[in-house]
VEXLOFI-948408 format. One record per residue: x, y, z of N, C-alpha, C in turn; residue in three letters; residue number from 0. Coordinates in steps of 0.001 Angstrom, whole numbers, plus 500000, padded with zeros to 6 digits. Layout:
<pts>
+--------+---------+--------+---------+----------+--------+--------+---------+--------+-----+-----+
| n_east | n_north |   n_up | ca_east | ca_north |  ca_up | c_east | c_north |   c_up | res |   n |
+--------+---------+--------+---------+----------+--------+--------+---------+--------+-----+-----+
|      X |       Y |      Z |       X |        Y |      Z |      X |       Y |      Z | ALA | NUM |
...
+--------+---------+--------+---------+----------+--------+--------+---------+--------+-----+-----+
</pts>
This chain:
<pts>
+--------+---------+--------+---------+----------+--------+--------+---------+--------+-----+-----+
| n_east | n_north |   n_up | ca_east | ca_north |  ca_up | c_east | c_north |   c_up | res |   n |
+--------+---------+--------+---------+----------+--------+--------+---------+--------+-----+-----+
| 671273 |  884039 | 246271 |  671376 |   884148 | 244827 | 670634 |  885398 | 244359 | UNK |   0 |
| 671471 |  886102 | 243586 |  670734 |   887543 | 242946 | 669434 |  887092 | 242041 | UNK |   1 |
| 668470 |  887743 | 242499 |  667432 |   888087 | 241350 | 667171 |  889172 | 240737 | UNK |   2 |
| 666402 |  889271 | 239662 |  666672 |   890185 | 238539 | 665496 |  891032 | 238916 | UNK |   3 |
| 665397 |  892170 | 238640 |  664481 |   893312 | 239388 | 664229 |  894726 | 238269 | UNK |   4 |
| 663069 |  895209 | 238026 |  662862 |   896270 | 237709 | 662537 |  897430 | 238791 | UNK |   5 |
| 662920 |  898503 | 238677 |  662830 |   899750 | 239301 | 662453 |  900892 | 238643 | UNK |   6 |
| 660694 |  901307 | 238723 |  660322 |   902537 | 238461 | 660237 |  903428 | 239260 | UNK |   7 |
| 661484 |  904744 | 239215 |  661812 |   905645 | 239722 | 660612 |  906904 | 239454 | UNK |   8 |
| 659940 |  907587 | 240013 |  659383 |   908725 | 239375 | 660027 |  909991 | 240037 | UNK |   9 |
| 660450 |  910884 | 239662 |  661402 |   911969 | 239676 | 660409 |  913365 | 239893 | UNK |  10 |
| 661036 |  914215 | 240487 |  660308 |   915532 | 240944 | 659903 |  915640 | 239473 | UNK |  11 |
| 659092 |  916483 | 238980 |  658710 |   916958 | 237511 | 659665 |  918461 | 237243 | UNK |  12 |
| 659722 |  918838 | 237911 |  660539 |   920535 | 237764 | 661920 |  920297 | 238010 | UNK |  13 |
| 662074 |  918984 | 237640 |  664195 |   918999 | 237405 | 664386 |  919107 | 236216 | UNK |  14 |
| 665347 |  919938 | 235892 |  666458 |   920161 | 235159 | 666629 |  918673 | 234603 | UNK |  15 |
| 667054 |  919185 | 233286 |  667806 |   917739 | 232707 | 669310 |  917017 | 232871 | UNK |  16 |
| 670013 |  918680 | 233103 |  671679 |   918205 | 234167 | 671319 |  917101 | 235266 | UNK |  17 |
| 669949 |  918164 | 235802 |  670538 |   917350 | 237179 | 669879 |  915957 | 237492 | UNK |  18 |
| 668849 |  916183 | 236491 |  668384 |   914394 | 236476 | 669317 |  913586 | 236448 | UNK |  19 |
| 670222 |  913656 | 235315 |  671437 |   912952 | 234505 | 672116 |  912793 | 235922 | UNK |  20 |
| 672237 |  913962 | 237073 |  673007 |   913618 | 238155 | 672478 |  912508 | 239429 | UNK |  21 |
| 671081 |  913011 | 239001 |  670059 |   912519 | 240232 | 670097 |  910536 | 239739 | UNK |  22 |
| 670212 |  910225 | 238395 |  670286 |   908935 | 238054 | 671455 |  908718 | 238411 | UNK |  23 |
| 672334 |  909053 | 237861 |  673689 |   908363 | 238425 | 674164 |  908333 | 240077 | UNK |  24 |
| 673392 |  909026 | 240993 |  673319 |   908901 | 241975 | 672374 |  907662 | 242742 | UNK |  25 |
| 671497 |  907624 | 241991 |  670155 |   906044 | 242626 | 670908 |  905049 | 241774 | UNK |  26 |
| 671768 |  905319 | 240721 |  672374 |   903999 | 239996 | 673593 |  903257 | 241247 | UNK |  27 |
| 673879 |  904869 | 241636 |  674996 |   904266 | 243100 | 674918 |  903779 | 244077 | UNK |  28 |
| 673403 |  903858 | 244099 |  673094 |   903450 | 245323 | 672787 |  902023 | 245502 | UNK |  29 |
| 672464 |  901792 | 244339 |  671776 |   900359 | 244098 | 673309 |  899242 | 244183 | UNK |  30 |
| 674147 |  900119 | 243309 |  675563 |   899425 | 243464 | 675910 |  899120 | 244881 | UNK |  31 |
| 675834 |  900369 | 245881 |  676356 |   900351 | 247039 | 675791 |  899405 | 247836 | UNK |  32 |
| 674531 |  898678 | 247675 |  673984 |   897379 | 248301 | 674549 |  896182 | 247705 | UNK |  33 |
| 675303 |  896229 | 246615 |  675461 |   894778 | 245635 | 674642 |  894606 | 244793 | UNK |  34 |
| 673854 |  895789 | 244336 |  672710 |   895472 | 242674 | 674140 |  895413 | 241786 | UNK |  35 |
| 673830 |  895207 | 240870 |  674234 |   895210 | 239514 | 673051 |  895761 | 237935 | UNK |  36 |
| 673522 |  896595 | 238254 |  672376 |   897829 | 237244 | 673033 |  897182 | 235559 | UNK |  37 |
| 671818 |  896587 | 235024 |  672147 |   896371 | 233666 | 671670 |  897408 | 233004 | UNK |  38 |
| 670770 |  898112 | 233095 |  670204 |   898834 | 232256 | 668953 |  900391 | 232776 | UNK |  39 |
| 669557 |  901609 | 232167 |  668331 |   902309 | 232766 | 667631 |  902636 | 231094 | UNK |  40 |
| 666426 |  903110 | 231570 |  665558 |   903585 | 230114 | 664712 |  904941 | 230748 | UNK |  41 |
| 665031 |  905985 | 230348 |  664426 |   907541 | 230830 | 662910 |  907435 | 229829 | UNK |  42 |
| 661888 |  907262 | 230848 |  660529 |   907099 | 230018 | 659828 |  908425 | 229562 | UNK |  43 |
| 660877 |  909569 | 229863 |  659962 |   911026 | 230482 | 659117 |  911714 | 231118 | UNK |  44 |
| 658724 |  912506 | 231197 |  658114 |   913587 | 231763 | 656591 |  913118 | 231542 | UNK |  45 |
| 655886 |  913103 | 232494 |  654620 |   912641 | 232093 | 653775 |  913084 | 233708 | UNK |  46 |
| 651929 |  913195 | 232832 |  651512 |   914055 | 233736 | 650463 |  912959 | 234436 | UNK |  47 |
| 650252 |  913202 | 236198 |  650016 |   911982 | 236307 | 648370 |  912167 | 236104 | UNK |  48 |
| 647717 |  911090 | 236272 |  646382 |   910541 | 236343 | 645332 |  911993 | 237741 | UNK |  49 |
| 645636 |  912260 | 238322 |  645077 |   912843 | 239840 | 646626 |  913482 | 240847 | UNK |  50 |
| 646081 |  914954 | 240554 |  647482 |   915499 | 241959 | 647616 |  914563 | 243074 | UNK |  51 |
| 649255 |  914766 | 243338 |  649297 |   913764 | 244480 | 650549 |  914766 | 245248 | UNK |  52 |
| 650249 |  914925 | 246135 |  650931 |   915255 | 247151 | 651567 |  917485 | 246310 | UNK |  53 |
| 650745 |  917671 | 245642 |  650357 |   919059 | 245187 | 651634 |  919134 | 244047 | UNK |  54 |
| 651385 |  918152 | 243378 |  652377 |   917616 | 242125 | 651458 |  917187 | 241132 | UNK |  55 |
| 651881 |  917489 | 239681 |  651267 |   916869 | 238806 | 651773 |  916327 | 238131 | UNK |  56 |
| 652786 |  916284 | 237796 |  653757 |   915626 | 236759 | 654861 |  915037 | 237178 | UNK |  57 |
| 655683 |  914243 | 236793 |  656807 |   913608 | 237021 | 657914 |  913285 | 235921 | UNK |  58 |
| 658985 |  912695 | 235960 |  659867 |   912212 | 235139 | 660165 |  910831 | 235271 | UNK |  59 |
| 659929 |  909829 | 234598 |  659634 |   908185 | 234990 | 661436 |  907558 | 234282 | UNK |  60 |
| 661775 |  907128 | 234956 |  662818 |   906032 | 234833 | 662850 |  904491 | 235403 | UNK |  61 |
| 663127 |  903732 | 234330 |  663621 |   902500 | 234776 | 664610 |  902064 | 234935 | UNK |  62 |
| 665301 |  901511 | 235876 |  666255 |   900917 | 235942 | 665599 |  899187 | 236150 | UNK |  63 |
| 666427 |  898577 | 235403 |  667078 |   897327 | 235356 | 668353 |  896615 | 236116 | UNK |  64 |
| 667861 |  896112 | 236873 |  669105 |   895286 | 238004 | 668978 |  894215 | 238511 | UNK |  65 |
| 670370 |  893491 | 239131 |  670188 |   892056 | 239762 | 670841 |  892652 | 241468 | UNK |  66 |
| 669464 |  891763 | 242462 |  670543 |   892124 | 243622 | 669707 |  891098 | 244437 | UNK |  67 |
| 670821 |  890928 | 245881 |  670115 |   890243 | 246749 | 668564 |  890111 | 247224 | UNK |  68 |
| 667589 |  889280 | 247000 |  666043 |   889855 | 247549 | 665924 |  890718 | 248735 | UNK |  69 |
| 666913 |  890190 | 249583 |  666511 |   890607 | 251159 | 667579 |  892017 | 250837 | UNK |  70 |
| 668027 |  892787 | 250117 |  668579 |   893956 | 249992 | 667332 |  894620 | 249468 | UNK |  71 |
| 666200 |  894617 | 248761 |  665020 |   895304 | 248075 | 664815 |  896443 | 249425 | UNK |  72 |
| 663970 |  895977 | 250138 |  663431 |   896297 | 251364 | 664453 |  897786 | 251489 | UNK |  73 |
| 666204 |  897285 | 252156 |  667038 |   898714 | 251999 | 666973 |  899800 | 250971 | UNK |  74 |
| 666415 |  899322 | 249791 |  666579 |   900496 | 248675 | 665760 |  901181 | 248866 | UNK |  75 |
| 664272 |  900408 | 249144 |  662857 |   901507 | 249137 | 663350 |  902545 | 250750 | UNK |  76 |
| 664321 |  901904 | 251108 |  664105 |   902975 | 252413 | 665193 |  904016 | 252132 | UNK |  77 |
| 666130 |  903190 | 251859 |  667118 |   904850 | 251283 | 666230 |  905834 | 250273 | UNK |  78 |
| 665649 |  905380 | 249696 |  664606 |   906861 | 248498 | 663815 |  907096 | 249373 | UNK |  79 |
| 662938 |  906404 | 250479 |  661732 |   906943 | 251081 | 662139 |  908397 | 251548 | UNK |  80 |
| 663133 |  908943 | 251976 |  663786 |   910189 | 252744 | 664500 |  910921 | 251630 | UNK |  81 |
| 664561 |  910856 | 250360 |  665228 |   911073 | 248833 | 663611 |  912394 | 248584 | UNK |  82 |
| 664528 |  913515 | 248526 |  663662 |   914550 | 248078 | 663336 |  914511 | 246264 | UNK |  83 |
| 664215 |  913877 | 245837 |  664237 |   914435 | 244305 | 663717 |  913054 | 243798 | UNK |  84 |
| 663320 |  911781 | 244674 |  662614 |   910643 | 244305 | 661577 |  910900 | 244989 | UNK |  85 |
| 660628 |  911008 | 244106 |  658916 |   910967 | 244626 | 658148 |  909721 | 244753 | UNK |  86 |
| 658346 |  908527 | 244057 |  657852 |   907331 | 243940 | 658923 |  906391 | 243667 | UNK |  87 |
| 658617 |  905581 | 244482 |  659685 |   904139 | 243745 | 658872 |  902323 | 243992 | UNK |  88 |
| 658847 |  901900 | 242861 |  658374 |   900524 | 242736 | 658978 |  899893 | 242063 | UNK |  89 |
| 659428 |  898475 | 242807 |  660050 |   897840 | 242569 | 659159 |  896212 | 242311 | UNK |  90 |
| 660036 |  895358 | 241226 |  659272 |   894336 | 240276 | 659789 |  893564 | 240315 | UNK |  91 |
| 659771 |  892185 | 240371 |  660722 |   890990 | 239740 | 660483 |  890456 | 238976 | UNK |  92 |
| 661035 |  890916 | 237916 |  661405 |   890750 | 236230 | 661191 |  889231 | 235969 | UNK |  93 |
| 660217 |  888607 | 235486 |  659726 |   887354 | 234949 | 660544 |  887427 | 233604 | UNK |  94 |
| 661636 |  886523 | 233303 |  662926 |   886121 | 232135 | 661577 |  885522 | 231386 | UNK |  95 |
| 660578 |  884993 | 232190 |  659975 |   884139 | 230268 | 659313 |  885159 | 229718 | UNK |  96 |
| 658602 |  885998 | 230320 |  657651 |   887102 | 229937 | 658626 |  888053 | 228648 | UNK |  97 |
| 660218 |  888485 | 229127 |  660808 |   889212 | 228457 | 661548 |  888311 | 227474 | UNK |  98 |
| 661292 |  886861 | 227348 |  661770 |   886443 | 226364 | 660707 |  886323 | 225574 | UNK |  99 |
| 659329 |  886367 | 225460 |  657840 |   886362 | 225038 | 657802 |  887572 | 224337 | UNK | 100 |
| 658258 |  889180 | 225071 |  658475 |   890295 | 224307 | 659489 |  890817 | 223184 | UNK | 101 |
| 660815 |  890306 | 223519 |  661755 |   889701 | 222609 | 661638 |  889366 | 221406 | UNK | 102 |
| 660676 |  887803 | 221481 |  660385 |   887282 | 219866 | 659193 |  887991 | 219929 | UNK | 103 |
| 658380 |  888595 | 220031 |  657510 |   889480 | 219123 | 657757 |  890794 | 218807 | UNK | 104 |
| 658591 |  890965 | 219540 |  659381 |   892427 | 218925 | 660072 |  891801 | 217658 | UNK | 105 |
| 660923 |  891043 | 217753 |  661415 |   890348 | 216692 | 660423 |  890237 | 215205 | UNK | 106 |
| 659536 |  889548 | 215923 |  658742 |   889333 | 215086 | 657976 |  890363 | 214205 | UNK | 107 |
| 657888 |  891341 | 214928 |  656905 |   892496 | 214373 | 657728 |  893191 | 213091 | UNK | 108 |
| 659282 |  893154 | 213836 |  660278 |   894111 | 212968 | 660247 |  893447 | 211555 | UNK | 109 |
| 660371 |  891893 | 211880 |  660600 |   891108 | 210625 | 659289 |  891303 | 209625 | UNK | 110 |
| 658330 |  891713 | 209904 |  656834 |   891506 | 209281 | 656955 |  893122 | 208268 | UNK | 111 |
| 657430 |  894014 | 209084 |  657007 |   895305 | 208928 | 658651 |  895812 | 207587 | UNK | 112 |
| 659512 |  895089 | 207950 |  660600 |   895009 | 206801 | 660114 |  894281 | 205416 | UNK | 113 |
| 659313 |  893451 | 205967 |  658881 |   892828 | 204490 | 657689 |  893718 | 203760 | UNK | 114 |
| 656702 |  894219 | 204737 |  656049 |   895122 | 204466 | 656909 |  896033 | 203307 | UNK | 115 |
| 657444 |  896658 | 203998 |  658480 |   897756 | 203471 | 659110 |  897361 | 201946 | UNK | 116 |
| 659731 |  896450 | 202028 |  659775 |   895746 | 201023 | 659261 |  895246 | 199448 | UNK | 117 |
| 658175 |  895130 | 200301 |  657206 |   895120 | 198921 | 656560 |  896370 | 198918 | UNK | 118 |
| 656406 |  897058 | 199269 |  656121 |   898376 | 199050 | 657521 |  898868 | 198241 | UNK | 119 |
| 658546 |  898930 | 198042 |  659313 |   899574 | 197564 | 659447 |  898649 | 196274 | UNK | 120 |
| 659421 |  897361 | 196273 |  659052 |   896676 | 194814 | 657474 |  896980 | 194155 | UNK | 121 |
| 656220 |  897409 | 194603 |  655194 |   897860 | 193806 | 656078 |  899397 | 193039 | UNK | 122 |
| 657040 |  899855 | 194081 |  656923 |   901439 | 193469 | 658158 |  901391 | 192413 | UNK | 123 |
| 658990 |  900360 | 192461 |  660199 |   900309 | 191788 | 659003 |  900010 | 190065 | UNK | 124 |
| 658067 |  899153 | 190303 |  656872 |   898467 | 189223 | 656324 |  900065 | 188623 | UNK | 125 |
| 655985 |  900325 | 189216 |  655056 |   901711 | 189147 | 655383 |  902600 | 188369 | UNK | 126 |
| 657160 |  902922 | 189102 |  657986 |   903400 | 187994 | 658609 |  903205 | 186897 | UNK | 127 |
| 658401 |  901709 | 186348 |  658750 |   901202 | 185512 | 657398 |  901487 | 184511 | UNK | 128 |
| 656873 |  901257 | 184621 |  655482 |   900986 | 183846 | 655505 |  902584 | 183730 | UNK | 129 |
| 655439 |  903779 | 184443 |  655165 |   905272 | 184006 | 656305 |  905444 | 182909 | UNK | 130 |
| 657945 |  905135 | 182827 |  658762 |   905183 | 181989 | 658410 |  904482 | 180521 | UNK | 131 |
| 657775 |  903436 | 180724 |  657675 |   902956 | 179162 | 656240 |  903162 | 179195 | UNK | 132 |
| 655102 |  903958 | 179653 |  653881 |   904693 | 179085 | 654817 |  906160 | 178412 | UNK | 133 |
| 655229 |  906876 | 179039 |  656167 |   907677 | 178520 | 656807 |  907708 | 177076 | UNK | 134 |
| 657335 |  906543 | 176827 |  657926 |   906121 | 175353 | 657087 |  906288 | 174605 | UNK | 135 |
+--------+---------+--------+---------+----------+--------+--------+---------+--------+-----+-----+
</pts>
């Protein structure tokens, strides 16, 4: 039975943005070519790391989102281990309650910060009412 999996890719830092765009759709194929099923990637950017590592300082961070066999994981880290233009790869298994926990408070936050908004635009709709009839 497939389980659901995160994948943080970290990318040479001195690629091109073509060829990232190529270099993803290529690790997206690969993941296919075992039986993942890639729901989702998110390009985190360019970011500089903590301590040089291997006479690199920076990278380009992507996630991918996927479902695949467990005992297929193991094959992926080894196809990138020999992947020049993948510098790091870690792989996660995506806890569904945790991202349904982030979900409703994302939810939640949006809903708080609209009402915010809200009444902020009714004090100023007030504000402007009251400067129009000081005016008169």
């Amino acid at each position: 039975m497939p389980r659901k999996y995160e994948a943080l890719f970290i990318f040479a830092g001195n690629i091109k943005d073509e060829a990232l765009e190529k270099v993803i759709e290529q690790s997206a194929t690969e993941i296919q070519k075992l039986g993942g099923v890639i729901e989702s990637t998110e390009t985190l950017g360019r970011r500089t790391f903590a301590r040089t590592m291997q006479k690199r300082d920076h990278g380009v961070y992507v996630k991918f989102y996927f479902s695949i066999e467990p005992e297929k994981v193991k094959k992926i880290h080894t196809r990138f281990k020999h992947n020049d233009d993948c510098f790091r790869l870690q792989i996660t298994i995506r806890n569904e309650r945790v991202e349904a926990a982030k979900k409703a408070d994302n939810l939640r936050r949006s809903l708080f910060k609209a009402s915010l908004d809200a009444a902020a635009e009714v004090a100023n709709i007030e504000t402007d009412q009251e400067n129009t009839v000081d005016d008169d």
